[in-house]
Backbone as CSV, one residue per row, in Angstrom:
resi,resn,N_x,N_y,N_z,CA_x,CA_y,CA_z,C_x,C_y,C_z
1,UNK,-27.757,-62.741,96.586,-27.757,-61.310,96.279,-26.938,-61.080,95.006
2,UNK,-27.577,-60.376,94.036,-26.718,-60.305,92.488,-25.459,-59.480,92.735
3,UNK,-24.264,-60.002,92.377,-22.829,-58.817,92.408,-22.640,-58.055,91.434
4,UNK,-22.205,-56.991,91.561,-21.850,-56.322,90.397,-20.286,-56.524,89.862
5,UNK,-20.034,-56.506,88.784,-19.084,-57.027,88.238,-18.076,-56.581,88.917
6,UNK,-16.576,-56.756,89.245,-15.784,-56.359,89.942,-15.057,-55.565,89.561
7,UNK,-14.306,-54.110,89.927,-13.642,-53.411,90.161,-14.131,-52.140,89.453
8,UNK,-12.797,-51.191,89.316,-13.485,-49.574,88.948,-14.182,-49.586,87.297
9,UNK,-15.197,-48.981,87.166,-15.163,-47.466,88.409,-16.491,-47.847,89.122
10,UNK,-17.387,-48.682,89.187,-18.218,-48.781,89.856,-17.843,-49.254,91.032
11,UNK,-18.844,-48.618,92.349,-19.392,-49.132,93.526,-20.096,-48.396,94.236
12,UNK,-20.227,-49.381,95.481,-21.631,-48.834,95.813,-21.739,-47.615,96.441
13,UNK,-22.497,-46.716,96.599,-22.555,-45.166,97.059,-21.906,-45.565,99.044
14,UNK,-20.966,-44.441,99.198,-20.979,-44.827,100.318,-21.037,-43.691,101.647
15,UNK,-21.418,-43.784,103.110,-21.780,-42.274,103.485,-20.531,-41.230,103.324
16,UNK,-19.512,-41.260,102.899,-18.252,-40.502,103.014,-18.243,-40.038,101.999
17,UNK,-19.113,-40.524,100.577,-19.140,-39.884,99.420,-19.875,-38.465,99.274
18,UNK,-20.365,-38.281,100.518,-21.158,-36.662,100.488,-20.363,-35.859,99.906
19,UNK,-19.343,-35.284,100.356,-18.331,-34.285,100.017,-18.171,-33.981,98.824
20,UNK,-17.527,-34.956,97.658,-17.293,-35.403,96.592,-18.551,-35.123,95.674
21,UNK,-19.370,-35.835,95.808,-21.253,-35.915,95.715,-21.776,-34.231,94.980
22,UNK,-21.511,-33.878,96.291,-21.682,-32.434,96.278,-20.532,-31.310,95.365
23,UNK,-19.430,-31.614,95.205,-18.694,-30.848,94.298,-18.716,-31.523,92.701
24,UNK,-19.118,-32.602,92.464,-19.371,-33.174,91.347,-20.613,-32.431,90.681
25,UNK,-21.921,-32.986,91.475,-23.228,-32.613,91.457,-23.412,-31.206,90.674
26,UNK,-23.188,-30.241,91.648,-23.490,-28.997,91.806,-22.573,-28.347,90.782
27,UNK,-23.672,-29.072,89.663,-22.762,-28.099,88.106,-23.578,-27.841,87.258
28,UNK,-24.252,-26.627,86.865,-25.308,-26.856,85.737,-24.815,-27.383,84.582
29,UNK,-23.657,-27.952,83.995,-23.395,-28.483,83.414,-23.700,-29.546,83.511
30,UNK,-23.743,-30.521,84.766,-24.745,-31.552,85.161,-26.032,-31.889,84.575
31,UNK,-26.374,-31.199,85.581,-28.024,-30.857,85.537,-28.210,-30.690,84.443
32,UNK,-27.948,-29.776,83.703,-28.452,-29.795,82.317,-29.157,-30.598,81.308
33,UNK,-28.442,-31.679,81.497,-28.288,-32.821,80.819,-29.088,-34.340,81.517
34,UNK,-29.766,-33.964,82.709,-30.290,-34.913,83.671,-31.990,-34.422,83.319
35,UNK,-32.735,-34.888,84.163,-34.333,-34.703,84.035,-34.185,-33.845,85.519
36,UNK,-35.252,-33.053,85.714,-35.160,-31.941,86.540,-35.081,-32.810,88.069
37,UNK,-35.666,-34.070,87.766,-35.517,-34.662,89.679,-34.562,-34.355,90.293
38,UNK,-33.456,-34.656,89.551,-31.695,-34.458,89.572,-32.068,-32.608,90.562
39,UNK,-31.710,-32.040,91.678,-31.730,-31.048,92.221,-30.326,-29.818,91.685
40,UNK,-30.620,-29.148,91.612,-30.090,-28.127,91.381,-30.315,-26.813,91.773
41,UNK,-29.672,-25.753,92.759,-28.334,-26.183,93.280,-28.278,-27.297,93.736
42,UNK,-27.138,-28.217,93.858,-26.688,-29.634,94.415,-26.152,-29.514,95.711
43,UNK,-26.953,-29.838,96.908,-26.623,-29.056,98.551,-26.189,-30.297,99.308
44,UNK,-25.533,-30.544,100.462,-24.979,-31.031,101.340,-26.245,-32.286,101.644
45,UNK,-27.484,-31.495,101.911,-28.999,-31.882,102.277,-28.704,-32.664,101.534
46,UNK,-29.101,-32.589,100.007,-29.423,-33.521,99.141,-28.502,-35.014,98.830
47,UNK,-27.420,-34.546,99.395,-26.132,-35.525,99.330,-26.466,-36.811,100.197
48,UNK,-27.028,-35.904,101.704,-27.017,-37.084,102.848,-28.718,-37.611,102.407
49,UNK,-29.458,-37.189,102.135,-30.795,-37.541,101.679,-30.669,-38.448,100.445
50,UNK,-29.835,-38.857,99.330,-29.490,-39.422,98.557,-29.086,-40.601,98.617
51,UNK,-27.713,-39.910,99.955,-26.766,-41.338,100.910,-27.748,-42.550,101.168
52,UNK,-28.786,-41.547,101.990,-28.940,-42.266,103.003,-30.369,-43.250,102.571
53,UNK,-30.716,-42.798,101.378,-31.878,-43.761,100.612,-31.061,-44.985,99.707
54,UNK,-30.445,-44.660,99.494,-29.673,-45.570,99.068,-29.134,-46.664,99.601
55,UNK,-28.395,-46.932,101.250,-28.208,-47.565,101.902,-28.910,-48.401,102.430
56,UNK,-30.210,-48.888,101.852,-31.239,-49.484,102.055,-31.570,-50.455,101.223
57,UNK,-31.306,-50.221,100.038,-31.874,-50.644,98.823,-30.698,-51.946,98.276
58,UNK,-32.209,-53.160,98.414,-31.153,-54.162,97.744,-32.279,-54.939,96.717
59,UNK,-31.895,-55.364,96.002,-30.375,-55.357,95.193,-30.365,-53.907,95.041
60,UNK,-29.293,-53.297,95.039,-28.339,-52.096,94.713,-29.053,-51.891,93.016
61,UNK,-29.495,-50.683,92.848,-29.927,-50.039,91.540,-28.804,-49.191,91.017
62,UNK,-28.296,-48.295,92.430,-27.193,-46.835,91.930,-26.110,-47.393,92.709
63,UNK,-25.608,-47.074,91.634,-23.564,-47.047,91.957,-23.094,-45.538,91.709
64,UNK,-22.480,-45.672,92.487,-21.104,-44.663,92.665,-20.008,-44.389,91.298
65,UNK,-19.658,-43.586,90.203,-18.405,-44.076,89.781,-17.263,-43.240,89.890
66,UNK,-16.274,-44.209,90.521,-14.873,-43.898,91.173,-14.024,-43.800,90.928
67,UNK,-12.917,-42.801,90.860,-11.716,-42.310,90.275,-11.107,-41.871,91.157
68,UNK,-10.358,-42.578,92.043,-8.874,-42.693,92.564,-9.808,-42.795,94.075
69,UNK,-11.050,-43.301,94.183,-11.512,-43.315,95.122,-12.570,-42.364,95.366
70,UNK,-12.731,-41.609,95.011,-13.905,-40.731,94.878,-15.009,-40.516,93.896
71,UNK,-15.923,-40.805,94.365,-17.442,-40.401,93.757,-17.550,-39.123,92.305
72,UNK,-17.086,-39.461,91.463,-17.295,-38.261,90.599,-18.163,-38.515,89.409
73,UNK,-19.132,-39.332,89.719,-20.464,-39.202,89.047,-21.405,-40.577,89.764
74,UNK,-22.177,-40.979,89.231,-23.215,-41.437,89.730,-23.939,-42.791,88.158
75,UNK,-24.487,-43.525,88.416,-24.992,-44.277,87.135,-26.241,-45.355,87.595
76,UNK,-27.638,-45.885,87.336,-28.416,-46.584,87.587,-29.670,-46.977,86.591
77,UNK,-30.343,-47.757,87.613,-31.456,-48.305,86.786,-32.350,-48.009,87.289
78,UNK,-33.271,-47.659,86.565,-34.997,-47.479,86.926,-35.657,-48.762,86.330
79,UNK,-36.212,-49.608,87.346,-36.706,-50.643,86.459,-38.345,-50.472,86.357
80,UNK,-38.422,-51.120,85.131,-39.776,-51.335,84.777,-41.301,-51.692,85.716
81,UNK,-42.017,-51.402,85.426,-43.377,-52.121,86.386,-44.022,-52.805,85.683
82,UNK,-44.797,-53.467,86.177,-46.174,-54.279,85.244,-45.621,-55.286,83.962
83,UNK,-45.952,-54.968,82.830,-45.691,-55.490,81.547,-44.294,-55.355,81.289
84,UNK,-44.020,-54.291,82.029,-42.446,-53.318,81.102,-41.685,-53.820,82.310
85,UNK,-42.001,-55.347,83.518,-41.136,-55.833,84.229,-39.607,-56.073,83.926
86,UNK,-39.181,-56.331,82.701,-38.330,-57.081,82.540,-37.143,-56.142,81.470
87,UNK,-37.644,-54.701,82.219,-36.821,-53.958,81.214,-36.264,-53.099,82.372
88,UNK,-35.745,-52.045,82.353,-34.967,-50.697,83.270,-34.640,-49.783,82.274
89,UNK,-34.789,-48.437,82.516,-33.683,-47.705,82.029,-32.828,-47.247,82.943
90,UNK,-31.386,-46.793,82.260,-30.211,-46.408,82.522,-29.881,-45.003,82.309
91,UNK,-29.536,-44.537,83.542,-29.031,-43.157,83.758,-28.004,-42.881,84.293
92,UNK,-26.905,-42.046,83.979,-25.452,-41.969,84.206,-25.063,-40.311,84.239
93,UNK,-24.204,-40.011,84.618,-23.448,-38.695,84.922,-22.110,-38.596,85.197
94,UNK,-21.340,-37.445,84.799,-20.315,-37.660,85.559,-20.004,-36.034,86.037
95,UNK,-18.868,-35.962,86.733,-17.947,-34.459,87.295,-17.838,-34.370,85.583
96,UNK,-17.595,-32.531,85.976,-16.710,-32.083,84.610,-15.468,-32.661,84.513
97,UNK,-15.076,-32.431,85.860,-13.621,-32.747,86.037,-13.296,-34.380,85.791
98,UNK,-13.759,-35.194,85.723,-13.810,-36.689,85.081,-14.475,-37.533,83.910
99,UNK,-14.515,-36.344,83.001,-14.975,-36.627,81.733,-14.076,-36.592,80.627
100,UNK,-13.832,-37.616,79.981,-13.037,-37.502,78.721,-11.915,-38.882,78.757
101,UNK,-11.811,-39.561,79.738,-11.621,-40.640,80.534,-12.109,-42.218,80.327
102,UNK,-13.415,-42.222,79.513,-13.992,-43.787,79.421,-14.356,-44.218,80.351
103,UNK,-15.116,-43.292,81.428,-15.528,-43.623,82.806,-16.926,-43.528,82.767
104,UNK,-17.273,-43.107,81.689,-19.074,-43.153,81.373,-18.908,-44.622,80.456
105,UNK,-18.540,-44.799,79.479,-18.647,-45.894,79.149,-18.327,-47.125,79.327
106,UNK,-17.127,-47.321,80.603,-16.880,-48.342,81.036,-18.085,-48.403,82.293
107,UNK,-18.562,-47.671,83.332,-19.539,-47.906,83.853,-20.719,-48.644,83.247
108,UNK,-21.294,-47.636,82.470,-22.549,-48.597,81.176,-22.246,-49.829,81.017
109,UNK,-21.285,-49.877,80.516,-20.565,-52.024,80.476,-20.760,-52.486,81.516
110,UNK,-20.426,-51.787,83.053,-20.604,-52.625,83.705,-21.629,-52.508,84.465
111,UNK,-22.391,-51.732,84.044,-23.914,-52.286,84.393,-24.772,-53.068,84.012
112,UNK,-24.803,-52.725,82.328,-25.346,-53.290,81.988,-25.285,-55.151,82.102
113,UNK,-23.747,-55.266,82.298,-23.619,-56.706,82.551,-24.306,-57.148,83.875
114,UNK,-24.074,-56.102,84.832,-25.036,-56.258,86.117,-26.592,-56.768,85.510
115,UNK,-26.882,-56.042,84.912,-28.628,-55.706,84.900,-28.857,-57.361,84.139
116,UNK,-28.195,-57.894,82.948,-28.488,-58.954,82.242,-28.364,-60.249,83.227
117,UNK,-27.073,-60.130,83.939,-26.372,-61.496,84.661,-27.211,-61.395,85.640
118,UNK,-27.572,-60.341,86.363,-27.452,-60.246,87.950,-29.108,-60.502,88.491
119,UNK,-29.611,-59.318,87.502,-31.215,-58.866,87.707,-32.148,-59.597,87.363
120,UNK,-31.341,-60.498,85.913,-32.401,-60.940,84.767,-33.418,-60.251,83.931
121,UNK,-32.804,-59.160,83.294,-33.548,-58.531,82.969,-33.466,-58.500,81.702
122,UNK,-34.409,-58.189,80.556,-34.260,-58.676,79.369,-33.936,-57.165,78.177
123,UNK,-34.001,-55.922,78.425,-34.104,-54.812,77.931,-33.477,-53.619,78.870
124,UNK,-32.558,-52.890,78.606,-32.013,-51.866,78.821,-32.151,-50.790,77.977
125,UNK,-32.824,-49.296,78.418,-32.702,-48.267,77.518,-32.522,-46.813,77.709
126,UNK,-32.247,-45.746,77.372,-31.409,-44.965,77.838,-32.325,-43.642,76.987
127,UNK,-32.631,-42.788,77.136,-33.287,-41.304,76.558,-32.290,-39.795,77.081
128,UNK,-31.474,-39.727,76.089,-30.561,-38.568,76.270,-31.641,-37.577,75.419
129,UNK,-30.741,-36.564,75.937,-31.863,-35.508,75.067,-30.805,-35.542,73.521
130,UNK,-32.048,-34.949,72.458,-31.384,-35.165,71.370,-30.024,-34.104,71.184
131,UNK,-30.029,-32.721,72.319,-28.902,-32.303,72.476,-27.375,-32.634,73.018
132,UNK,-27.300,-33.610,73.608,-26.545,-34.656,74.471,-26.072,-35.470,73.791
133,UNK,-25.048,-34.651,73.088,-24.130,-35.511,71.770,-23.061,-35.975,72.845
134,UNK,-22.738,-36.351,73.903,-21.671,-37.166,74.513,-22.572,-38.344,75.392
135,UNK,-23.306,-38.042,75.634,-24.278,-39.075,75.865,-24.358,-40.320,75.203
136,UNK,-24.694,-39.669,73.963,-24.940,-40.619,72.576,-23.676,-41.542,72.750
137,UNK,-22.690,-40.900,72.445,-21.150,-41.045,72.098,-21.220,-42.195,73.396
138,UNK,-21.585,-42.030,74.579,-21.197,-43.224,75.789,-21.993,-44.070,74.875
139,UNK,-23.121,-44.256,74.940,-24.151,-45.060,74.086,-23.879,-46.104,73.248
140,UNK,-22.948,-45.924,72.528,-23.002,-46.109,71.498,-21.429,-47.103,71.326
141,UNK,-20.772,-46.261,71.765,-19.474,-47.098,72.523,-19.578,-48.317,73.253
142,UNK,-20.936,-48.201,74.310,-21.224,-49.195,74.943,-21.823,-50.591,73.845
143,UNK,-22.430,-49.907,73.050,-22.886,-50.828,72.149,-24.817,-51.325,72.077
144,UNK,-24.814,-49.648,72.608,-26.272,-49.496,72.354,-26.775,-48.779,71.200
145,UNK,-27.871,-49.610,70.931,-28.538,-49.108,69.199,-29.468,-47.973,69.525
146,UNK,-29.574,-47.503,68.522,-30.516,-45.988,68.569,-31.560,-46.462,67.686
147,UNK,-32.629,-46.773,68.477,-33.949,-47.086,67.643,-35.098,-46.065,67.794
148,UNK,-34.563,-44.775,67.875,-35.603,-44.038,67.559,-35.410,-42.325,67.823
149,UNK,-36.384,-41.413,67.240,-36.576,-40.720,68.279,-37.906,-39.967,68.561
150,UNK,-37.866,-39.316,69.891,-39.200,-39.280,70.538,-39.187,-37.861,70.246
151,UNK,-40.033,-37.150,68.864,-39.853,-35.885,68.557,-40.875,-34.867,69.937
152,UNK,-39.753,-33.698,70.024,-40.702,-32.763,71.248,-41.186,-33.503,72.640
153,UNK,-40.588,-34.361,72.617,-40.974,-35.407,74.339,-40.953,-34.588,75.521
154,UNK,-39.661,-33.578,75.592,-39.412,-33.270,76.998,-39.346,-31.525,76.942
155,UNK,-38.753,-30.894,77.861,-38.836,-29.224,78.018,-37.735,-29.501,79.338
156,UNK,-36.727,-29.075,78.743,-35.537,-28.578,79.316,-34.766,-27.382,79.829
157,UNK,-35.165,-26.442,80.674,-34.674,-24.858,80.681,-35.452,-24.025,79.587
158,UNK,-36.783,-24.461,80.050,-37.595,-23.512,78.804,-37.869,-24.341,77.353
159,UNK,-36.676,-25.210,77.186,-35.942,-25.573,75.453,-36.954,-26.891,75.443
160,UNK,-37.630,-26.703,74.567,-38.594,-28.140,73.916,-37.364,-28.990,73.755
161,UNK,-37.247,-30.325,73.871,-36.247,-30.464,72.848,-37.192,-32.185,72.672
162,UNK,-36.534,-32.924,71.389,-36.170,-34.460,71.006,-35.026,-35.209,72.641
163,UNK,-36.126,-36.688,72.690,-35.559,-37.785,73.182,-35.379,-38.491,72.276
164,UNK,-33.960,-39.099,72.207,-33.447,-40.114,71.328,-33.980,-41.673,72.002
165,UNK,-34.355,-42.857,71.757,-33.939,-43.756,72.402,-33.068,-44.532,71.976
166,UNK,-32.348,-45.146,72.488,-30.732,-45.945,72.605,-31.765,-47.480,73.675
167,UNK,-31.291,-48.299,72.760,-31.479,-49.755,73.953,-30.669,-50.851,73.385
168,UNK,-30.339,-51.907,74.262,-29.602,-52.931,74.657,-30.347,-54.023,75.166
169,UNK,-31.037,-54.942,74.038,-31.316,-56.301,75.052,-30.365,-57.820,75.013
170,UNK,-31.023,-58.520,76.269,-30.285,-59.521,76.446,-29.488,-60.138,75.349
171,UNK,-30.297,-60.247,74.151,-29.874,-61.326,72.928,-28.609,-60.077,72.467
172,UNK,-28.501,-59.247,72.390,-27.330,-57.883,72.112,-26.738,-58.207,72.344
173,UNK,-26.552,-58.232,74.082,-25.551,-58.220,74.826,-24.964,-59.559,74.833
174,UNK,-25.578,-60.758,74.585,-24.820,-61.876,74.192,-24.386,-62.120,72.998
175,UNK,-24.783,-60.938,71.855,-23.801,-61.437,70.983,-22.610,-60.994,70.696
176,UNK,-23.009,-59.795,71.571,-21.609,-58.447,72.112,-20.507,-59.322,72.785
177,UNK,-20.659,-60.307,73.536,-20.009,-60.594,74.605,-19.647,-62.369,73.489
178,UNK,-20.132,-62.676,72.647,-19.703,-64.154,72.253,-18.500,-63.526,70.704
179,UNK,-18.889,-62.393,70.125,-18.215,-61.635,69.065,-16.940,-60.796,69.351
């Protein structure tokens, strides 16, 4: 079974994280910045319905990320199908209240080391909206390149906006990690 690299702020979602879950979540400041799946309002329901899909799933896709023990954002992979097997993208969040910290970008590190070591996967990539200038900023810190952008892709609260893409493959990340 692949491990994820050891210690904070990642781990794995756990059922006690509802509480937390739910006062993090339930921020349109959140949401905002997520694709509409992400629910909003962020309800109790959705917490244990989240929990409890999660507790199933192995290898582990979503982690938890943790600050002093509590759940105050969330980070994962969507992996690829078919042709696009050997790729995932990466999606991350955090509380208002745990932002400004290096807890978005130390997560990303340590996923992404998950996703290369663990998964075998050869491509990591990430689509913030082109409004999601702290996004970028995790991005980029992490040591993901911006190879593009996807003009008018998405509709956000009415707002057309630009997807940037940001990606990270294997040969990157090993020269990230030998430099």
């Amino acid at each position: 079974m692949p491990v994820l690299p050891p210690g904070p702020p990642l781990r794995p979602w756990a059922p006690t994280d509802a509480k937390s879950l739910v006062v993090n979540a339930n921020d349109h400041e959140v949401w905002r910045f997520l694709k509409d799946r992400f629910p909003h309002p962020y309800t109790s329901r959705d917490a244990e319905e989240w929990l409890s899909l999660q507790a199933g799933v192995s290898p582990p896709l979503e982690f938890a990320i943790s600050l002093d023990g509590k759940a105050v954002g969330g980070i994962g992979l969507v992996p690829g199908t078919d042709v696009e097997r050997i790729s995932a993208e990466v999606g991350y969040w955090l509380g208002r209240g745990a932002r400004g910290q290096g807890l978005a970008t130390k997560a990303l590190c340590a996923i992404t080391a998950y996703a290369f070591d663990s998964l075998g996967l050869l491509r990591l990539f990430a689509n913030p909206f082109g409004f999601n200038t702290a996004s970028v900023r995790v991005l980029e810190r992490a040591g993901y390149t911006r190879e593009g952008i996807l003009r008018d892709a998405a509709i956000k609260e009415g707002r057309v906006a630009d997807y940037l893409l940001y990606a990270m493959t294997l040969s990157d990340f090993r020269r990230q990690a030998a430099g």
